[in-house]
Each structure stands twice: as C-alpha cells, then as structure tokens.
N, C-alpha and C positions, 0 to 999 in steps of 0.2 A: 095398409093396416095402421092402425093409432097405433101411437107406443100406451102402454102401461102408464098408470103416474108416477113421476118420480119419486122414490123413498124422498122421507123428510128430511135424512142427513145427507143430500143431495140438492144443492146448488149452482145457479151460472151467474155470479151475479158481484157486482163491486161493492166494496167498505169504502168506509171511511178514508180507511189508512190503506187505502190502493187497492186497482183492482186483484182480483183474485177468480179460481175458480175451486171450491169450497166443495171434500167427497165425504166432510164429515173427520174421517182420522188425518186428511192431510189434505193443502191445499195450493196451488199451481200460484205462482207469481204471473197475472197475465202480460207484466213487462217483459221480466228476464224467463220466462218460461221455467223459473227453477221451482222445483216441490218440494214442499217442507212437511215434516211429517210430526204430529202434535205427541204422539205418543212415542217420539224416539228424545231421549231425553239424556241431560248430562249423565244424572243416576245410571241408570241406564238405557245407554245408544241403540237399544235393537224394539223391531217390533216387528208381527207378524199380525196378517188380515185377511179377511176373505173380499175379495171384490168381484161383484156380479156383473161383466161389463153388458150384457143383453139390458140391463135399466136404464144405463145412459144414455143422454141424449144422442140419437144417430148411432146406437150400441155403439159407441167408442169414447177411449179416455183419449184426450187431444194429445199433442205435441206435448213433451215435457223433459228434464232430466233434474237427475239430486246429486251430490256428491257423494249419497251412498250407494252401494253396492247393492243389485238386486240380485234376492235365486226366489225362484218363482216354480209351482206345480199347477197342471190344468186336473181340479176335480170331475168338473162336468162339461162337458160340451167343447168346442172347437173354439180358438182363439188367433188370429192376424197379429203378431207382433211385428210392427214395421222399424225400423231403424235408417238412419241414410245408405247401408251397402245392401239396403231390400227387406223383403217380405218374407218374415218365416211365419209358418204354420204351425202349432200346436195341438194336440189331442189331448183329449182324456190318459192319465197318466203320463205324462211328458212334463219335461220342465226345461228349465233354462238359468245358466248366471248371467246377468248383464251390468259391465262394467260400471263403475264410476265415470258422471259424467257424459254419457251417451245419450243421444236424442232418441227417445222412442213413443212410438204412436197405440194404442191398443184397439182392437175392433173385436164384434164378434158379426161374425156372416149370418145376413136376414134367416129366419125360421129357426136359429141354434138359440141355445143356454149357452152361457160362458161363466166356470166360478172359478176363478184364480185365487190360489193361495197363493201370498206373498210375503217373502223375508227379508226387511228392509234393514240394514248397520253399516254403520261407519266402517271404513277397513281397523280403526284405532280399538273396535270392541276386539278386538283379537290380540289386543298387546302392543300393535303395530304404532308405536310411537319412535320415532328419533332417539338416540342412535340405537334401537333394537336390532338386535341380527333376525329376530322373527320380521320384522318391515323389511328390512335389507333382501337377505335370503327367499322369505316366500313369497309375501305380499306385494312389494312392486315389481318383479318383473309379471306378474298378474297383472297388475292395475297398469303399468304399461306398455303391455303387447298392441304392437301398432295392428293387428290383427285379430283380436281378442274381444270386440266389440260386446259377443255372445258367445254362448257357449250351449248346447244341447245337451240334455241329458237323455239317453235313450233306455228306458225302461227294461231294453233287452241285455244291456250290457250289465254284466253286476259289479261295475265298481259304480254305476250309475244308477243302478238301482239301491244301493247303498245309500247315494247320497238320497235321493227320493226318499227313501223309509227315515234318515234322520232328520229331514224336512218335515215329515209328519211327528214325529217323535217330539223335536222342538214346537208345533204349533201345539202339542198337547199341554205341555212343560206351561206353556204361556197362557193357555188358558185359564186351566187349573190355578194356576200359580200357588200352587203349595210350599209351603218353608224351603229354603234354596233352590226356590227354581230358577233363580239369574244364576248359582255355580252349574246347575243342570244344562241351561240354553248355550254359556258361555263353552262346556265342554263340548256339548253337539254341535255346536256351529266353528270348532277347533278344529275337531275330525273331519268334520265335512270338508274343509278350506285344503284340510292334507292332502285328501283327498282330489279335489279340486285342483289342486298345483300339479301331481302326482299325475294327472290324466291330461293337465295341458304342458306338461314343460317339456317336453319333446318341441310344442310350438313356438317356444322364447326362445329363439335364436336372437330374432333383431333388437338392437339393442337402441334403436329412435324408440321416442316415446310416443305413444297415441294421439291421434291427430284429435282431435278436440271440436272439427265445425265452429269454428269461433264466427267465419263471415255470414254462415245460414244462421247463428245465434241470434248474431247483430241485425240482420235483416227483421228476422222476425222478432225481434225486440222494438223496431220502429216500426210495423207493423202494430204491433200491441198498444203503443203510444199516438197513432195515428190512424187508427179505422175508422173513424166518424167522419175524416176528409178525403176528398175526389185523391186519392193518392195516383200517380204514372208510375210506370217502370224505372223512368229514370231517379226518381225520387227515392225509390225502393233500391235500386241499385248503388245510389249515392250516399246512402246511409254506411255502407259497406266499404264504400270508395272505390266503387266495382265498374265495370259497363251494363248498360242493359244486357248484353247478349252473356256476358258470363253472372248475372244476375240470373238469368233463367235456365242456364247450364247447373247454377247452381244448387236450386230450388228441384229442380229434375232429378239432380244427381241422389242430391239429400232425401228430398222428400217425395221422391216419384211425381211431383204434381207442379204445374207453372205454378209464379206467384200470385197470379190472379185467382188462381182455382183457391189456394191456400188463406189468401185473402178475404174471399166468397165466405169460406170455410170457418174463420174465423169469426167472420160479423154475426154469423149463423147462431153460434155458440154464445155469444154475448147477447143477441136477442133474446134468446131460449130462458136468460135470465129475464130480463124484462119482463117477456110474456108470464112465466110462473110466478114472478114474485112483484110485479109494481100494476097499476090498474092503468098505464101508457095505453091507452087508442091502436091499435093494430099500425096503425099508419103512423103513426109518431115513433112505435118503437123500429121500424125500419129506417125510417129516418134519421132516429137516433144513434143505429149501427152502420151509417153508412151508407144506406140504398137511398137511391134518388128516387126509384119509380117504384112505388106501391105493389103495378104488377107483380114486376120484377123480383121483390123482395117475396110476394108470396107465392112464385113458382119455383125459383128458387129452393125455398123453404119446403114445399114440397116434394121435393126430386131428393133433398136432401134426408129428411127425419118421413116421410112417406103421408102427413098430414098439413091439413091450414094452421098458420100461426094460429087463429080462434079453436082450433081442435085441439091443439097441443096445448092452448092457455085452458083449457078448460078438463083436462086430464090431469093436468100437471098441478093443480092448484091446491096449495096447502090447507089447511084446516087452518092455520092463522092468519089474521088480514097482511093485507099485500100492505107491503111499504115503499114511501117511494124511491123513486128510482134517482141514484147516484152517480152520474156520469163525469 
C-alpha cells in the first residue's frame, strides 16, 4: 500500500549548512546523529509534541539521540521503540523515561496509528547545575545507571500512573500557555522526576557510569559522511578502529541489524528526500544515494516503504516547487 503524503513540516533532505533530517519541531544531524530541538530554548529548555510516527517515511523516526532526557506517552496505537539492549513495545496508555544520550530507533507496526506524546528537557530545567545537591543526589545517579537505558511506566502501577496523568497535565500547561505556565511545567516535571528517582533507586547500585555506544556512534557517523561511495566492511570498521567481524557484532548488538542492512537503510532515507523535494530523474536520485543498479535501488525501495520511488515521489509532493538537490 502507498504511504499517505508526507505532512509539509516533514522532510528528508540536506541544507546548506549540513545535511539534516528536518520533523518540523526538531531536526537529526545526519553526521553525528544527534537531535536538536527548535523549541527547547535557553528561556526555557523543555518542550512537549505530538509525533504521529505511522506518516513517516517507512512509519519510523531513524536512528538518533539528544542530550536531553526523554519521558514519552503512547496516545493511539502501538509503537516499536528500539534501543541497542533491544526492542520494547508500547501501547496505548504506556510510556517510558529514556535517558540522556541513548541511541533510539522509533517505528510503528504496518496497519497501526502511532501518536506519541513527548517530553523533551535538559536534566539542568530541574536545577541540576554544579555543585547542586539536587544534580548530586537525584539526577545523576539517574542519568548514570549503567542500566537505566529506559524505563516503563505501567499504567497499572500507581506511582506510574501518576507520573502518566502529570505528563498530561504538563502537555496542557504547555499548550494553553497561560500566565506562569513555565512555574506550572517546571513544578510538574519536579514531581515527576521524584517520582521517577523514588521508583528506580533501588536500581542504582552500580556506581560505573553508562556506557555511551561511542564506537556504533562513530560508525554510523562515517556512514552518514560517506553513502554516496562503494563503502566495504573494512572501511566501516576502520572508521572505529575495529575489525570487520567486531564491526558487525557491533552493529547486531546495537542495532539488531548488519551494517549493510543499516547502510541500505540509510541511503533509503536520504533518497526519500530527493524523491519529494528535488525534480532528480528516478535514476539519478539512486545514484546519488549510493546504488549502483537502478534495479536494485527500486526493489529495495519497495520492500522497504511498500511503493516505487515514482509512487512515493508523487504522493509525497509538496504544493511548493521542488528545489534543487544539495548533496
């Protein structure tokens, strides 16, 4: 089945000033994979959004991480949040904290909706500055549980339904935005975090700090800098300073997927820009991401997003002319 076309605050596509992949409120560094988010601001560091992942391309938001703190509610439908220690599931009414820093992948499973509400802040909106005893005390042994990757909220439990109603509570706060609604947010996402500490510090025991994925970063950072050439294994590995064979133990471990699949995956995504937004020739824009055989790129493409690059350029296509393409 064709996807839908993509909403207009939805892009795959590089600037000027590096590539990126552009969801409208915040947008992926396609080097370093890191996300930045337009509406978290010095004023104030927090934001909250609805993200519909069933619109995306391939219903998934790619590979990514911030160094803010996510807690996240599933409004509608089922959601796949993948991370390198595996695959959780989410429902309707479920949420989850995911630390600072963590590689995570989103999807929502063919035939479903997916509406994520998400609460995006620095751990510092909470006070947590040097030498605070609130940093000291509650926030970092959070933010470094070598264990602590994610965290579940279960709807049945009620210190967790708790935090769930004041996830709601604050996205109200935020929309409305009525006269102190940043002392309203700053209090509810206080309580929550108490909360939150209160429910996992039985878990902080170990006192190593979380491991971080730095060599799957590095991989797929040279990955991001080099998909348009014949890339090997050993290329891919030596970015890292790794061997081929712990190269793809790595990429298995992290990402449940070789680095070829992952690689595949990415050029995919980068096309998808081309295709919606520049008037590139079917055949130029596989070329352009990397595929050598025309076939290839559009069987590919179909196993992957379930239509032809020409199906998908023609669903996807904005009401503004196409501009060219920036590689």
């Amino acid at each position: 089945m064709i996807q839908p076309p993509l909403p207009p605050a939805i892009s795959f596509a590089d600037s000027s000033s590096g590539g990126y992949i552009n969801t409208g409120n915040s947008r992926i560094n396609t080097s370093t994979l890191e996300e930045s988010h337009r509406r978290i601001t010095p004023e104030f560091p927090y934001m909250t959004d609805l993200c519909a992942i069933h619109d995306l391309p391939g219903r998934a938001f790619p590979w990514h991480w911030h160094n803010e703190v996510e807690i996240f509610y599933i409004r509608e439908g089922v959601m796949d949040y993948a991370l390198p220690s595996g695959v959780y599931t989410f429902r309707r009414g479920e949420g989850a904290f995911v630390n600072s820093g963590v590689l995570h992948m989103t999807s929502c499973p063919k035939g479903d909706t997916c509406i994520q509400e998400e609460h995006i802040f620095p751990p510092s909106f909470l006070g947590g500055q040097e030498p605070s005893i609130l940093l000291r005390r509650y926030i970092t042994p959070v933010l470094e549980h070598p264990g602590l990757d994610i965290y579940r909220f279960d709807p049945a439990v009620p210190e967790h339904q708790e935090i769930l109603s004041l996830m709601k509570k604050s996205f109200d706060c935020y929309e409305k935005k009525e006269e102190g609604y940043e002392f309203d947010i700053r209090e509810i996402m206080t309580r929550l975090w108490r909360i939150l500490f209160s429910q996992t510090k039985d878990l902080q025991t170990d006192q190593k700090k979380r491991p971080r994925s730095d060599r799957i970063k590095i991989m797929m950072e040279f990955i991001a800098s080099h998909y348009q050439e014949k890339l090997s294994l050993g290329q891919i590995a030596g970015s890292a300073f790794i061997s081929p064979r712990e190269c793809s133990r790595c990429f298995q471990e992290n990402l449940g997927q070789s680095p070829f699949s992952y690689l595949t995956d990415y050029r995919l995504r980068k096309a998808c820009g081309l295709l919606a937004h520049t008037v590139l020739p079917v055949t130029q824009v596989g070329a352009a991401c990397g595929f050598n055989s025309s076939s290839y790129f559009g069987q590919a493409f179909r196993e992957s997003f379930g239509c032809t690059p020409r199906e998908y350029r023609s669903q996807s296509r904005t009401a503004d002319s196409p501009v060219p393409a920036e590689m």
